[in-house]
N, C-alpha and C positions, 0 to 999 in steps of 0.2 A: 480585561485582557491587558498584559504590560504591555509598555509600550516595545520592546526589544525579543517578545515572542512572536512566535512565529505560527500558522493555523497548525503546521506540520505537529512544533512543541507542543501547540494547548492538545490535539488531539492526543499524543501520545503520554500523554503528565496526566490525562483523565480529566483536563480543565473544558475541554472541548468534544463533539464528534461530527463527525463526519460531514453531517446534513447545515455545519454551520457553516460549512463555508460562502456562501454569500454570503454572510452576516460579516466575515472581513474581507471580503472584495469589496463590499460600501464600503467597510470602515477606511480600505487604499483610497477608494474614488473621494473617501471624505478630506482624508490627512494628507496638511498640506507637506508635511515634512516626509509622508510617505517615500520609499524607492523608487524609482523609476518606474521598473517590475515587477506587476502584480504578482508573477512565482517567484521573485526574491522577496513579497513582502507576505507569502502565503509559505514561503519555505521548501517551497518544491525547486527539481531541477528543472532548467528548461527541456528536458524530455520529459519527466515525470509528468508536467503541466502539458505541452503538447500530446503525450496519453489521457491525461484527465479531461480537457476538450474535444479529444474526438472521441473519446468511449467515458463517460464520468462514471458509471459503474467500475470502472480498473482503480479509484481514488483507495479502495481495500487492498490494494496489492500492491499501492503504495505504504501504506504503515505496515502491514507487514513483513514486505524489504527493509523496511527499516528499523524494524524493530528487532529482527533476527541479520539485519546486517549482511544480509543477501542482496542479490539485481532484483530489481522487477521482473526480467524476464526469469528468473529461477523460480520466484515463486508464482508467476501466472504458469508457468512448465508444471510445478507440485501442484498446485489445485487442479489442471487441467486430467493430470495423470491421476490424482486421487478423485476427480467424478469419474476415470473411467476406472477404478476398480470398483468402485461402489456401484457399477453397471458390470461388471465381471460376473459369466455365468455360473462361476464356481469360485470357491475357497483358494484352486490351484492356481487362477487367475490371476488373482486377488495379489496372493501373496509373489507369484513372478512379479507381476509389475513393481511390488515396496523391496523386493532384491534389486530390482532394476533400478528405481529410487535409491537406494544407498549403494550400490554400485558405482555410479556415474556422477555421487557428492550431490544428488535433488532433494535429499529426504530433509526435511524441516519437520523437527519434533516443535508440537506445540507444546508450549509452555503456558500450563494452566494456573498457575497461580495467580 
């Protein structure tokens, strides 16, 4: 890892995932030159990191606010609304809710490449 990346960079560069983050929380607790801030030397905000502390499952909806350039809370809003249409008891369901999604600016197309 350079020394000027960040966990947020290597995950999203493909140098990194997810599950590595302690491996640079040592690396902060190791380097003396380290930041202050382990979420300025991890690359999070200090919300982002306070999310990831108290729910480290939410660390996914950190890179993907960031990587489509949305809040966190928009895209916890889209995953939340897309489990309940995949529990919707019909097709009619289904589909109000992703009019509802692009009505209100929630809808995040993924990007599969």
């Amino acid at each position: 890892m350079s020394e000027t990346a960040t966990f947020v960079d290597a995950v999203l560069d493909g140098r990194a995932l997810p599950e590595d983050i302690d491996d640079f929380i040592e690396t902060w607790h190791e380097s003396p030159d380290a930041p202050d801030s382990v979420s300025k030397f991890l690359g999070l905000t200090p919300d982002e990191y306070a999310l990831w502390v108290e729910h480290p499952e939410s660390l996914r909806f950190v890179f993907a606010a960031r990587k489509h350039r949305r809040s966190v809370s928009e895209i916890r809003d889209v995953a939340t609304a897309a489990a309940a249409a995949a529990r919707a008891e019909n097709d009619g369901e289904a589909k109000k809710l992703l009019a509802w999604l692009k009505q209100t600016g929630r809808y995040v197309p993924i990007d599969r490449s």
